[in-house]
PDB file of N, CA, C and O in Angstrom:
ATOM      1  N   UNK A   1       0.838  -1.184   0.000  1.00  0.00           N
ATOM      2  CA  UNK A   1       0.000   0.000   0.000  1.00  0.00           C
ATOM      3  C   UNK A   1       0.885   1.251   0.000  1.00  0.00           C
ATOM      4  O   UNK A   1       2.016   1.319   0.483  1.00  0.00           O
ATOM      5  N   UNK A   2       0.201   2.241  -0.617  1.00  0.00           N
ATOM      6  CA  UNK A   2       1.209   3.691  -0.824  1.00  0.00           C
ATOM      7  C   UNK A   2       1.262   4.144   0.570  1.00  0.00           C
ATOM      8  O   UNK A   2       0.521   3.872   1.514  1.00  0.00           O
ATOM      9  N   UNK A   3       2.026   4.697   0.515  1.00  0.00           N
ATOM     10  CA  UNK A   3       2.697   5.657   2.048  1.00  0.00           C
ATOM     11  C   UNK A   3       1.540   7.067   2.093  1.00  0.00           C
ATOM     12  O   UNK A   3       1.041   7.597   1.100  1.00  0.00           O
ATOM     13  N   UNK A   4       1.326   7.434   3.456  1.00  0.00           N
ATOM     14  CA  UNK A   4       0.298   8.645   3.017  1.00  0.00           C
ATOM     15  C   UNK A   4       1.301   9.430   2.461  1.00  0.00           C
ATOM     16  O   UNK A   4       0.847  10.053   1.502  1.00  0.00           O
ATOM     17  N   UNK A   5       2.761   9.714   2.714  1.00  0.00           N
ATOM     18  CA  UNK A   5       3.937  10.810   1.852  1.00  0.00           C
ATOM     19  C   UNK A   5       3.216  11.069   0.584  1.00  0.00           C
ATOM     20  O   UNK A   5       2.684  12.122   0.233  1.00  0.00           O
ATOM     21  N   UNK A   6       3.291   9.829  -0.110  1.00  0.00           N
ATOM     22  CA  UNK A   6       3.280   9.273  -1.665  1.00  0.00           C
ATOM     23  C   UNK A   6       1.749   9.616  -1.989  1.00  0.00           C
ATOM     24  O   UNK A   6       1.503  10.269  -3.003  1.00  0.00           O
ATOM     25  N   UNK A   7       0.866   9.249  -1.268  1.00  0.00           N
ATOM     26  CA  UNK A   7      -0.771   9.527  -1.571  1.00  0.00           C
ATOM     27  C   UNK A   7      -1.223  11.117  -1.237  1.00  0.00           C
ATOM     28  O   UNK A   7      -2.303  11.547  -1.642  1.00  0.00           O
ATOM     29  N   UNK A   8      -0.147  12.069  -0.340  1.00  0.00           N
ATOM     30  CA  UNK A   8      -0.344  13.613  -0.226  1.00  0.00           C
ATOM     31  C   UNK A   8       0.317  14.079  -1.398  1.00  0.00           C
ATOM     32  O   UNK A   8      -0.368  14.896  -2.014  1.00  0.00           O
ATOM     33  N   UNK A   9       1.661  13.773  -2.015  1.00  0.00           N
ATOM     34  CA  UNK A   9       2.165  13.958  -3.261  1.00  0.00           C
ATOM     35  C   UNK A   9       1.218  13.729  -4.379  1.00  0.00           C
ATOM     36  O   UNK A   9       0.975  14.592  -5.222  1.00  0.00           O
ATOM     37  N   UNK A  10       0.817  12.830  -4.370  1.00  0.00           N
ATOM     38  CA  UNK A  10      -0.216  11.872  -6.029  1.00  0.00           C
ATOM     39  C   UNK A  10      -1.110  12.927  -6.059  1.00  0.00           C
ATOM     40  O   UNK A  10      -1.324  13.589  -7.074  1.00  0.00           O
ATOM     41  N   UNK A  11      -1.587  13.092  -5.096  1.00  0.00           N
ATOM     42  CA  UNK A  11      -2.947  14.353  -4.747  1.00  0.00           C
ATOM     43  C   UNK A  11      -2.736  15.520  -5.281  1.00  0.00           C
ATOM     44  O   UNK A  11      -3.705  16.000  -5.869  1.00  0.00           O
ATOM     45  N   UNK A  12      -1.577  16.255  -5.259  1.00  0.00           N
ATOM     46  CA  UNK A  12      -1.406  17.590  -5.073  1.00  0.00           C
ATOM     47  C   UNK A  12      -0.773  17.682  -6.466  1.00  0.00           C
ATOM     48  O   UNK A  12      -0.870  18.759  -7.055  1.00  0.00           O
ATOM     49  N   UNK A  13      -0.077  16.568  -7.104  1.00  0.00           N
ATOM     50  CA  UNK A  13       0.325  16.092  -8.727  1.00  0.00           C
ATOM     51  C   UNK A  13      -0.687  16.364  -9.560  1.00  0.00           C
ATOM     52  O   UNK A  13      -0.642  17.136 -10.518  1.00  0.00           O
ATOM     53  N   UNK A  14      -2.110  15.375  -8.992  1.00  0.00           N
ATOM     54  CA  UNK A  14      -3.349  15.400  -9.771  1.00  0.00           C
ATOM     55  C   UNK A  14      -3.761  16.530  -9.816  1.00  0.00           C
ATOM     56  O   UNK A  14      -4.371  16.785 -10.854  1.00  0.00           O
ATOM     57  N   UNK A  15      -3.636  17.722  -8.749  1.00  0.00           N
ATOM     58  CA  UNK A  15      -4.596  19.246  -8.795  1.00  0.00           C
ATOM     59  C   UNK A  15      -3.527  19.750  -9.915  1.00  0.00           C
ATOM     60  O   UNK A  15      -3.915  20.742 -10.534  1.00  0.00           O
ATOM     61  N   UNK A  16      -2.678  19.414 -10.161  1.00  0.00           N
ATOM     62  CA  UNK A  16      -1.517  20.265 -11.137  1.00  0.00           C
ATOM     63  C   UNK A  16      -0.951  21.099  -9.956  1.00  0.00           C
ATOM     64  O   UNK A  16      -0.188  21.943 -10.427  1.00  0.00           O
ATOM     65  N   UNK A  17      -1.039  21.205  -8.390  1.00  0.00           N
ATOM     66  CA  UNK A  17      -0.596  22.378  -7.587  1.00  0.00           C
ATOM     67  C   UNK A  17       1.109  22.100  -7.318  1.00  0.00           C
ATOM     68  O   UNK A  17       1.502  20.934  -7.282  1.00  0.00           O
ATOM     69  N   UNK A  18       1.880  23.006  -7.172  1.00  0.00           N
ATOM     70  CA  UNK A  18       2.927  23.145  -6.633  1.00  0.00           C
ATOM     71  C   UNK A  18       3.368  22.441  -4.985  1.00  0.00           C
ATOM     72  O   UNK A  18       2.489  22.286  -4.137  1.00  0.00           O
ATOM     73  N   UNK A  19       4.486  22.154  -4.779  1.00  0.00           N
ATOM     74  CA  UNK A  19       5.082  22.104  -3.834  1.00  0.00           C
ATOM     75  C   UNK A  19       5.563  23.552  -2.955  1.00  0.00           C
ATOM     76  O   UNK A  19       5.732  23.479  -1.738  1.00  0.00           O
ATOM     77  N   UNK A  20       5.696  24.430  -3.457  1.00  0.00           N
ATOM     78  CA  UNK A  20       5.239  26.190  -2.780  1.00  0.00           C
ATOM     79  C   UNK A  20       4.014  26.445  -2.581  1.00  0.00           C
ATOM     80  O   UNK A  20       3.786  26.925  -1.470  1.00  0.00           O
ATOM     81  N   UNK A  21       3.231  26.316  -3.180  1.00  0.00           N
ATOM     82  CA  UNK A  21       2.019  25.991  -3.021  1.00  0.00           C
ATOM     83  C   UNK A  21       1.515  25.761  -1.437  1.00  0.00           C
ATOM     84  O   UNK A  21       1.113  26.537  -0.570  1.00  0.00           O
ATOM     85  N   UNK A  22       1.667  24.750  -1.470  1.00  0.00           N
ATOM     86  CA  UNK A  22       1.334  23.624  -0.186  1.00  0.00           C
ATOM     87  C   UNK A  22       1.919  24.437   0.575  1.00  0.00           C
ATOM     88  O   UNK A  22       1.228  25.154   1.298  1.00  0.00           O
ATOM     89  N   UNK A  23       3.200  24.520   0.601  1.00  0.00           N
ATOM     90  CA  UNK A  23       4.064  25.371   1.771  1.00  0.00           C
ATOM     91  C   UNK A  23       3.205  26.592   2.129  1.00  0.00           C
ATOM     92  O   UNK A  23       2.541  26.630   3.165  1.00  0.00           O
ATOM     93  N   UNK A  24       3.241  27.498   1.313  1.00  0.00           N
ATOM     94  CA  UNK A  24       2.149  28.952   1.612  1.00  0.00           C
ATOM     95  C   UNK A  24       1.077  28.738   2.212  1.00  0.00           C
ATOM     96  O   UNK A  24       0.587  29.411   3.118  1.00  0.00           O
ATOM     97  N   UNK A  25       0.510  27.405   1.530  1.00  0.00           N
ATOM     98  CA  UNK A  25      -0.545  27.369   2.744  1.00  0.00           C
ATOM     99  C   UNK A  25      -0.957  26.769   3.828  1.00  0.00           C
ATOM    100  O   UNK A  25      -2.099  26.838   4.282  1.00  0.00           O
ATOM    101  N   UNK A  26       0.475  25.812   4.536  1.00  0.00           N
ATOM    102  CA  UNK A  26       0.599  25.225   5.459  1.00  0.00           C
ATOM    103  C   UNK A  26       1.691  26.388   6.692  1.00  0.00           C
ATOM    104  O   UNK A  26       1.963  26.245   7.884  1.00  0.00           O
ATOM    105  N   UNK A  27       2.057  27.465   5.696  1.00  0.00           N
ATOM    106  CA  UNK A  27       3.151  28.519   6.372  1.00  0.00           C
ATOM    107  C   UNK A  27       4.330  27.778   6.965  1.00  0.00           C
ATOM    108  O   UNK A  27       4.616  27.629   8.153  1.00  0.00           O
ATOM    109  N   UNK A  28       4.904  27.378   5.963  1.00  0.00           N
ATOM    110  CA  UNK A  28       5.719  26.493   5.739  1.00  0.00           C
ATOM    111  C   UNK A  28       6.692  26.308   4.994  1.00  0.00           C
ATOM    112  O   UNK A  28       6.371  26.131   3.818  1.00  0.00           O
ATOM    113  N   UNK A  29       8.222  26.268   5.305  1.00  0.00           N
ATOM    114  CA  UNK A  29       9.151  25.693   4.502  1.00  0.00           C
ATOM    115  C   UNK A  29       8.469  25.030   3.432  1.00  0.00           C
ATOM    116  O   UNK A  29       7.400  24.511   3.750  1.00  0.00           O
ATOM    117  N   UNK A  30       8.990  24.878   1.723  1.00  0.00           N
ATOM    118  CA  UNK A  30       8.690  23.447   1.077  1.00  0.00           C
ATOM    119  C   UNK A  30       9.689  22.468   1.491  1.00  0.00           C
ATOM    120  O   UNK A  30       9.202  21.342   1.394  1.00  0.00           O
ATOM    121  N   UNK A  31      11.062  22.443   1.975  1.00  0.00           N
ATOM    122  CA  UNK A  31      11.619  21.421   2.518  1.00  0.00           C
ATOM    123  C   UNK A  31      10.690  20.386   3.222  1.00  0.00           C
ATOM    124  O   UNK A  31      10.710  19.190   2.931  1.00  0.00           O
ATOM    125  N   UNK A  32       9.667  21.068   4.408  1.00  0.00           N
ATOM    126  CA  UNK A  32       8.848  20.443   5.470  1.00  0.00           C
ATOM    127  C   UNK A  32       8.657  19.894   4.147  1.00  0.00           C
ATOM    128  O   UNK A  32       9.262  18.838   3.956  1.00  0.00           O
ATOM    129  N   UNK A  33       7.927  20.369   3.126  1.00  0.00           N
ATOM    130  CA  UNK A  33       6.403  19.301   2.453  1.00  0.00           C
ATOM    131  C   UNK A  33       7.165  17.718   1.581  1.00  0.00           C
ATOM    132  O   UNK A  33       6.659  16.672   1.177  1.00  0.00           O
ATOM    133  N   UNK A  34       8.391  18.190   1.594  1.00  0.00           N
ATOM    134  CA  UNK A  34       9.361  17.110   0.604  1.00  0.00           C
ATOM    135  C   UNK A  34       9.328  16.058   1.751  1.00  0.00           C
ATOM    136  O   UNK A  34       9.378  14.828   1.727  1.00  0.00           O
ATOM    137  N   UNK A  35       9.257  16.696   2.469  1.00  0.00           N
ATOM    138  CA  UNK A  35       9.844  15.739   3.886  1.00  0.00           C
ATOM    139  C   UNK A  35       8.348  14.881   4.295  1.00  0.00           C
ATOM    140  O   UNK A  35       8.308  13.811   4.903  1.00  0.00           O
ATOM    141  N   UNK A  36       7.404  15.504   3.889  1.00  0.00           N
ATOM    142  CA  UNK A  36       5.995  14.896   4.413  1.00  0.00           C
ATOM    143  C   UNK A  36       5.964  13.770   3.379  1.00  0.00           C
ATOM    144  O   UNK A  36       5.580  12.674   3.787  1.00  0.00           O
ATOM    145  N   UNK A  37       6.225  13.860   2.424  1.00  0.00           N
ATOM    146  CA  UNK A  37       6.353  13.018   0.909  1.00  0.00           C
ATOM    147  C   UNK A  37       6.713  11.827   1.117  1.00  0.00           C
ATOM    148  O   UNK A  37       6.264  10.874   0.480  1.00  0.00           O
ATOM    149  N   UNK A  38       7.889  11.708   2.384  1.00  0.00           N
ATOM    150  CA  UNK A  38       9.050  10.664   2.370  1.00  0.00           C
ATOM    151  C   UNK A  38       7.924  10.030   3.967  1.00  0.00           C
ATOM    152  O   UNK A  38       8.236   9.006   4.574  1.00  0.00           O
ATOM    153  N   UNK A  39       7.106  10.600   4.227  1.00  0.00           N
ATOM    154  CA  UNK A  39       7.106   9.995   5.274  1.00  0.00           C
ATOM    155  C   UNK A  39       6.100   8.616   5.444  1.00  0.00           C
ATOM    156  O   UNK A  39       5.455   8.186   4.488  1.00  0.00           O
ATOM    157  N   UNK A  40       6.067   8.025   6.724  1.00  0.00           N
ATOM    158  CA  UNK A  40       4.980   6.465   6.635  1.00  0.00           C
ATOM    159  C   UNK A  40       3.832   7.027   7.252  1.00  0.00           C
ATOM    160  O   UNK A  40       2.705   6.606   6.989  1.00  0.00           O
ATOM    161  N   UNK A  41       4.062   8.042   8.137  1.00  0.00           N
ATOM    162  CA  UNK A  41       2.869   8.282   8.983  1.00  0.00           C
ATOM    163  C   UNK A  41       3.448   9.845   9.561  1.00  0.00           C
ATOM    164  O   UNK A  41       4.533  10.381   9.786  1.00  0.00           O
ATOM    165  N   UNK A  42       1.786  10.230   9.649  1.00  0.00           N
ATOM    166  CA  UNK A  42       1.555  11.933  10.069  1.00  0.00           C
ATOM    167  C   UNK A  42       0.947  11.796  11.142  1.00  0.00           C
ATOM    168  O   UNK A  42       0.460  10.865  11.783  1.00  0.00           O
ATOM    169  N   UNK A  43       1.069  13.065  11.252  1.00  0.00           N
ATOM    170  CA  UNK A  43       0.514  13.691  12.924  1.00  0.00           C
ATOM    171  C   UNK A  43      -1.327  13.883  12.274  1.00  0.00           C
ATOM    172  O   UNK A  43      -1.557  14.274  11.129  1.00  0.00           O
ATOM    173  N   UNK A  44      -2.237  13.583  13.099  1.00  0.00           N
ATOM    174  CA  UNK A  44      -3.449  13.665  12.553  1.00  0.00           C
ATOM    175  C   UNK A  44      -4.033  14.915  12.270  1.00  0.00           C
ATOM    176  O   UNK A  44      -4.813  15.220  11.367  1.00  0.00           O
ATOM    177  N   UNK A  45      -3.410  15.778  13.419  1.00  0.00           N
ATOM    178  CA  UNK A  45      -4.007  17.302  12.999  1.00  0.00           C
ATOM    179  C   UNK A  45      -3.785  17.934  11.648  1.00  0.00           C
ATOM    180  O   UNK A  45      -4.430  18.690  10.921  1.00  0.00           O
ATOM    181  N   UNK A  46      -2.534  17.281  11.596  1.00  0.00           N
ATOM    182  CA  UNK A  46      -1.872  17.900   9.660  1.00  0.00           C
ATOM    183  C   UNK A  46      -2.481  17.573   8.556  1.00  0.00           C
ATOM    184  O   UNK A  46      -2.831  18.280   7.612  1.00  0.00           O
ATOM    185  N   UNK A  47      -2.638  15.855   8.834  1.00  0.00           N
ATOM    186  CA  UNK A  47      -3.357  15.440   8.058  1.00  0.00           C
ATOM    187  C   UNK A  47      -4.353  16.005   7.930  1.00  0.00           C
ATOM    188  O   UNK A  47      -4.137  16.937   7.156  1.00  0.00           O
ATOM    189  N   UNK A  48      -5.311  15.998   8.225  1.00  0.00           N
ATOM    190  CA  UNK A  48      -6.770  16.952   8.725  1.00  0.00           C
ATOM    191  C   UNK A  48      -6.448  18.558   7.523  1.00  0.00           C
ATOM    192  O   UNK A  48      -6.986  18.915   6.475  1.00  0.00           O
ATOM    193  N   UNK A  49      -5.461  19.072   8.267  1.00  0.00           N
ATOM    194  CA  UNK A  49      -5.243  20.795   7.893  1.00  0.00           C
ATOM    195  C   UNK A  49      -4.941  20.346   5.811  1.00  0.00           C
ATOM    196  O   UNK A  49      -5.566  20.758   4.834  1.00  0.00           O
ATOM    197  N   UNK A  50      -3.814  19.439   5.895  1.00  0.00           N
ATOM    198  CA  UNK A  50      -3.990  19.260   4.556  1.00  0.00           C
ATOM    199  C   UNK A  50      -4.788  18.603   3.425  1.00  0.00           C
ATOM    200  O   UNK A  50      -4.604  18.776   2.220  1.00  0.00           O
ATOM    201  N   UNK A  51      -5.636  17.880   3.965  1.00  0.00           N
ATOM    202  CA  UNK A  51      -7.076  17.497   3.486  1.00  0.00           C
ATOM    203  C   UNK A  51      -8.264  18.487   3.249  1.00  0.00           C
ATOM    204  O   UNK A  51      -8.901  18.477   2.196  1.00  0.00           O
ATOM    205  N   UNK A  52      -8.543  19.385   4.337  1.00  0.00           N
ATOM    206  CA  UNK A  52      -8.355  20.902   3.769  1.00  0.00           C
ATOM    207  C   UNK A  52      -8.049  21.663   2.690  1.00  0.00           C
ATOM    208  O   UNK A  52      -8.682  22.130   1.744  1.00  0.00           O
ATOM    209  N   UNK A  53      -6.999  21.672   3.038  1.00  0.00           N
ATOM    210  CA  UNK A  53      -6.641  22.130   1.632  1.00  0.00           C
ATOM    211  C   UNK A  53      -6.865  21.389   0.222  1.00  0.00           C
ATOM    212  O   UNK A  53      -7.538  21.897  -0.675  1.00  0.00           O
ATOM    213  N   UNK A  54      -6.459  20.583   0.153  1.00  0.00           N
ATOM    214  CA  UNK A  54      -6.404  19.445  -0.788  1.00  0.00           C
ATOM    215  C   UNK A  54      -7.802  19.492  -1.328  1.00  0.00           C
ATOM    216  O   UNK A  54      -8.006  19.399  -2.539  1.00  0.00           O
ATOM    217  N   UNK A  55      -8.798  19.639  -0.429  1.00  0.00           N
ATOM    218  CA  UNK A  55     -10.421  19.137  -0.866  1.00  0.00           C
ATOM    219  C   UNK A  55     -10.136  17.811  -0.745  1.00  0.00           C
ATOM    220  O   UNK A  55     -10.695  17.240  -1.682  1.00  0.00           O
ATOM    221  N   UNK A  56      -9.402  16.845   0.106  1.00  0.00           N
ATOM    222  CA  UNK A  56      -9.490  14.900  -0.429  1.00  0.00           C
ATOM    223  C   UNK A  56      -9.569  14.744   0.897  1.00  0.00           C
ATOM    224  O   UNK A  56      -9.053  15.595   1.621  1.00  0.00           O
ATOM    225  N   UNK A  57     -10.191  13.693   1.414  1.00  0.00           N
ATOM    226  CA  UNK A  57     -10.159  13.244   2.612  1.00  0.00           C
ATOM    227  C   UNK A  57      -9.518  12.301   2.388  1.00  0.00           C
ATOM    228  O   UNK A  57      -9.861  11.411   1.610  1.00  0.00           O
ATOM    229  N   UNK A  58      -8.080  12.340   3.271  1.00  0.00           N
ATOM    230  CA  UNK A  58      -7.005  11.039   3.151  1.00  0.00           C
ATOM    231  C   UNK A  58      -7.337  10.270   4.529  1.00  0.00           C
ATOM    232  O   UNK A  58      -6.841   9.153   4.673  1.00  0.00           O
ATOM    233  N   UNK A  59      -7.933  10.663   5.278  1.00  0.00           N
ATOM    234  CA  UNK A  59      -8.616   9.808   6.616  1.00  0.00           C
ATOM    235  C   UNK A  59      -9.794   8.539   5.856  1.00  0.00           C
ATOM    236  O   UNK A  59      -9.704   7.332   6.078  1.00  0.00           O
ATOM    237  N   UNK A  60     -10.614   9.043   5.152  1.00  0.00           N
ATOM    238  CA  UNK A  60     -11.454   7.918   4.804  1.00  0.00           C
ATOM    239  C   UNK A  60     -10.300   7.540   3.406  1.00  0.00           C
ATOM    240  O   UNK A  60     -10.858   6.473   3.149  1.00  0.00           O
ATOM    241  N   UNK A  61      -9.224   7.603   2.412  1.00  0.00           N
ATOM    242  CA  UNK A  61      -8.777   6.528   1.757  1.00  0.00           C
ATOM    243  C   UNK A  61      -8.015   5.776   2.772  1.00  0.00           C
ATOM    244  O   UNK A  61      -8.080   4.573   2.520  1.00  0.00           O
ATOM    245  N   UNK A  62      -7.219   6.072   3.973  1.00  0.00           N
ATOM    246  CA  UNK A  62      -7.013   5.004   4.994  1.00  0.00           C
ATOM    247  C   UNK A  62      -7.951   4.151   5.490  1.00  0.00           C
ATOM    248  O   UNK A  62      -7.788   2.931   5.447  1.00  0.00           O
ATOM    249  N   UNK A  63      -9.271   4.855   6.128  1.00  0.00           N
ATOM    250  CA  UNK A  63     -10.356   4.024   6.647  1.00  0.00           C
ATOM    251  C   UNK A  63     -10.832   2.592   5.756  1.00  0.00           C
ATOM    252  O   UNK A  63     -11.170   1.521   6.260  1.00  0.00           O
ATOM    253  N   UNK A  64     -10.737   2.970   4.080  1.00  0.00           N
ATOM    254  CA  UNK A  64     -10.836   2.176   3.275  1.00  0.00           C
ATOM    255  C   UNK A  64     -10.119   1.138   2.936  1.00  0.00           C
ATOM    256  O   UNK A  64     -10.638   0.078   2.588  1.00  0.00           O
ATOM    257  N   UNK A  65      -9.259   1.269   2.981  1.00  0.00           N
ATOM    258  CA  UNK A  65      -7.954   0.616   2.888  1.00  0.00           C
ATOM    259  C   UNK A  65      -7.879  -0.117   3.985  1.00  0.00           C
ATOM    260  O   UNK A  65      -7.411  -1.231   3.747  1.00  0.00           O
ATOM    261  N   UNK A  66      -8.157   0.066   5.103  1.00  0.00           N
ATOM    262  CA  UNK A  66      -8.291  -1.379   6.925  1.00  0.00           C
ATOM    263  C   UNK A  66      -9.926  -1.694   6.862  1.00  0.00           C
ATOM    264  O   UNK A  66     -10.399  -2.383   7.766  1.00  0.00           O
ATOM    265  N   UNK A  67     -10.781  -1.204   5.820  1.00  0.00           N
ATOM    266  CA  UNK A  67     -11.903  -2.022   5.518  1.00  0.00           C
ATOM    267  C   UNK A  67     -11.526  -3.245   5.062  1.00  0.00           C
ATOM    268  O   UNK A  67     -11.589  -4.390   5.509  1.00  0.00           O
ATOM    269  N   UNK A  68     -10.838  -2.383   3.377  1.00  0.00           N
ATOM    270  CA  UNK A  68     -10.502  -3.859   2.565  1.00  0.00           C
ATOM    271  C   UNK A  68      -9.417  -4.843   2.794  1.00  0.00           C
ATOM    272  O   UNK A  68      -9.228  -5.747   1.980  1.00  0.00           O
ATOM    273  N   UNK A  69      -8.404  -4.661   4.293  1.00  0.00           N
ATOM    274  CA  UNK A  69      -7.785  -5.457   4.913  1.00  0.00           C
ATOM    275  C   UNK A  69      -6.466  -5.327   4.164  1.00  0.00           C
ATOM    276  O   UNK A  69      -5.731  -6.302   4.010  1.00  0.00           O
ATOM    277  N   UNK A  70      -6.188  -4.177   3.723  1.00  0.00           N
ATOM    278  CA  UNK A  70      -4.853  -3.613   2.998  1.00  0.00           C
ATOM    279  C   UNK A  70      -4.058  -3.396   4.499  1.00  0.00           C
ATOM    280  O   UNK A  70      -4.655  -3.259   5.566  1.00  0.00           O
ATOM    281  N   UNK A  71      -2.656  -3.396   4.341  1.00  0.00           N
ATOM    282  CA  UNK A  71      -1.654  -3.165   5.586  1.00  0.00           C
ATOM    283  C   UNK A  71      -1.564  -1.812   4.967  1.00  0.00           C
ATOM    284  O   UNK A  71      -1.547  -1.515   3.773  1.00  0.00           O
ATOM    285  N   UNK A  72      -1.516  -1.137   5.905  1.00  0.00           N
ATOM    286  CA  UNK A  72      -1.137   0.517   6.311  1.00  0.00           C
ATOM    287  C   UNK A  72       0.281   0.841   6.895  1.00  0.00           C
ATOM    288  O   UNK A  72       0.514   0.830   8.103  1.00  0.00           O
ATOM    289  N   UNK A  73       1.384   1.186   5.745  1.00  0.00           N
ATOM    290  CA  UNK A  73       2.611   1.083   6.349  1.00  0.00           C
ATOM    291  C   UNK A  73       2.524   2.367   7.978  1.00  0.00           C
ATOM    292  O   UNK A  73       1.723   3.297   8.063  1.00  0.00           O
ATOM    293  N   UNK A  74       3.359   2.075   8.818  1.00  0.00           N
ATOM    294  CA  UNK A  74       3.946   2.672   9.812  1.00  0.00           C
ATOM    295  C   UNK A  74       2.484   2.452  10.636  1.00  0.00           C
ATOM    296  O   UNK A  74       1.804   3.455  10.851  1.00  0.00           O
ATOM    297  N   UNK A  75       2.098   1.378  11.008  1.00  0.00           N
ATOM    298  CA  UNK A  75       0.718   0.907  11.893  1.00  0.00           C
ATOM    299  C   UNK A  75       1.490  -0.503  12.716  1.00  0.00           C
ATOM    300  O   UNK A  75       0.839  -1.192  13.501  1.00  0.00           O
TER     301      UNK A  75
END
């Protein structure tokens, strides 16, 4: 299964949006967001703030994913 890093990246690929982008509106280094990219697991509030932004709820493609009995790296 994709890493949420890799599934906040795919997301923000698909809007066509930038990696400055994200940063401006997380008030944020883009280093931080490269770094969110690489990661297995987030802090939930972020997640949350960047789902937000995003318009995607990455809480229910996880929820979906331990429906359909997919492993969730960093769990």
């Amino acid at each position: 299964m994709e890493s949420i890093g890799q599934r906040i990246k795919r997301e923000l690929e698909r809007q066509e949006r930038s990696v400055t982008w994200l940063a401006r509106k997380l008030s944020c280094h883009r280093t931080n967001i490269y770094n969110i990219f690489l990661r297995d697991n987030i802090d939930v509030k972020l997640l949350i703030r960047i789902s937000h932004i995003l318009h995607h709820n990455f809480l229910k493609d996880i929820s979906d994913d331990l429906d359909a009995g997919q492993d969730c790296p960093g769990v």
